[in-house]
N, C-alpha and C positions, 0 to 999 in steps of 0.2 A: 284704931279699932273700927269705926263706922265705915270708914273707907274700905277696908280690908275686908266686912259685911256687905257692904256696895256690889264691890266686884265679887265676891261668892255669890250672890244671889245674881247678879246681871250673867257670870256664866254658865248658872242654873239655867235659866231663861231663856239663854239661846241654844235651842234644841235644833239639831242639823234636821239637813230635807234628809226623808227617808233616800238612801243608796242604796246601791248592790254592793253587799259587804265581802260575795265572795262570787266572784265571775263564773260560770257555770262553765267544764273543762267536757270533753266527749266521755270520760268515764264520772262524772262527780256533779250533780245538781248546783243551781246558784243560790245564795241566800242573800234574800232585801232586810235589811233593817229600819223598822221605824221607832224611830224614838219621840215614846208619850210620855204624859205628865209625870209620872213617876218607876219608870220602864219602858223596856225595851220590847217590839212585839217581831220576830223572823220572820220572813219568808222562806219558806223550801222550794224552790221551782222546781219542777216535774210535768208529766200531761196534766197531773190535777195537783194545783199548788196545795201547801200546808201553811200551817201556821205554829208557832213553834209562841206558845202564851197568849193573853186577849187582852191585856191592859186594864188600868186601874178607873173606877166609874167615874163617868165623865167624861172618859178618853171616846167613843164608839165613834162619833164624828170625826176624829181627827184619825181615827184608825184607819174606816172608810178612804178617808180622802189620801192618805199616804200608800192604799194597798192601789188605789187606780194611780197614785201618781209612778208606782212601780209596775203600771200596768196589769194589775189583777182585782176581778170583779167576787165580790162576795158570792156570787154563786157558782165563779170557778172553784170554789174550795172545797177541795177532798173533807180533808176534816183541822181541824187544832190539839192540838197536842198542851195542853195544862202542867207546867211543871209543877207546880202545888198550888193550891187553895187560896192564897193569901189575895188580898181584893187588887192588891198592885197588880197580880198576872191573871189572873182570874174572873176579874168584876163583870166583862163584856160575854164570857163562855155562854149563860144562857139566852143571848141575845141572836149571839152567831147559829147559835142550837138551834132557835126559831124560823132562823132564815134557811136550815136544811143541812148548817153545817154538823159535819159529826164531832161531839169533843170527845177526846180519850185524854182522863186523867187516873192516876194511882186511887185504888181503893181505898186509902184513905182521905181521898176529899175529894170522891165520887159525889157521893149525898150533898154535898158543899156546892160541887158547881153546878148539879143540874136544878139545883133549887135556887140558883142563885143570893147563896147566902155567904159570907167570907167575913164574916164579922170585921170588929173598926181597927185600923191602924194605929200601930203604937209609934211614937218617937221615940228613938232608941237612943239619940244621942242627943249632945248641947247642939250642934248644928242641925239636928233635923227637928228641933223644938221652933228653934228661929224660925224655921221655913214655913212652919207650919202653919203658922196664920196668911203667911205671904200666899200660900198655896190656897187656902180657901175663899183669898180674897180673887185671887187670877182664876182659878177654877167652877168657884161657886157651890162646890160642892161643902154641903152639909152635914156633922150625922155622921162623918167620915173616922174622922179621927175619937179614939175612947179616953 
């Protein structure tokens, strides 16, 4: 059993370099993926890139550094697209907001992201309890989990 926790959490842990998930074709945009602490954030390439969610707090630096490692700068970005509110996709929206990005998310958790508010993560399962301190210890983040 601890072995078998070992290796679930070590390939938790290794999170790939952001790629191009989907090569950009003469009719069809390309998408980068970066994978943060707890999600996934897209890239849409176009003249003005998107972003397709903002990652869970914490993540803003490691965002940053996987959107230039995919060669795009925060203030190429058209705007971000919010699949919903929850602080995993969400936590960074008003930050990118600040920096002039536009966020478009569903009226229902408008109020949410531009307030930057996404209240705490639940553990939903036996394996996302386990992780759960493993994550606040490698993160640092506080506060996070209710």
């Amino acid at each position: 059993m601890r072995c078998a926790l070992s290796a679930c959490v070590a390939l938790v842990a290794c999170t790939p370099a952001p790629r191009i998930a989907l090569p950009p074709t003469p009719t069809t945009p390309g998408i980068g993926t970066i994978t943060l602490s707890l999600s996934n954030v897209h890239v849409v390439y176009g003249d003005h890139p998107l972003l397709v969610d903002t990652g869970s707090p914490g993540d803003l630096f490691d965002l940053e550094k996987g959107l230039r490692e995919l060669g795009v700068r925060v203030g190429q970005l058209k705007c971000a697209v919010v699949t919903h509110g929850h602080a995993d996709h969400a936590a960074n929206a008003r930050a990118l907001q600040q920096r002039g990005v536009t966020i478009i998310a569903g009226s229902g958790d408008l109020w949410r992201t531009m307030q930057g508010l996404h209240g705490k993560l639940k553990a939903t399962s036996f394996f996302a309890e386990l992780l759960k301190e493993w994550y606040l210890t490698i993160y640092g983040v506080r506060g996070l989990f209710g």
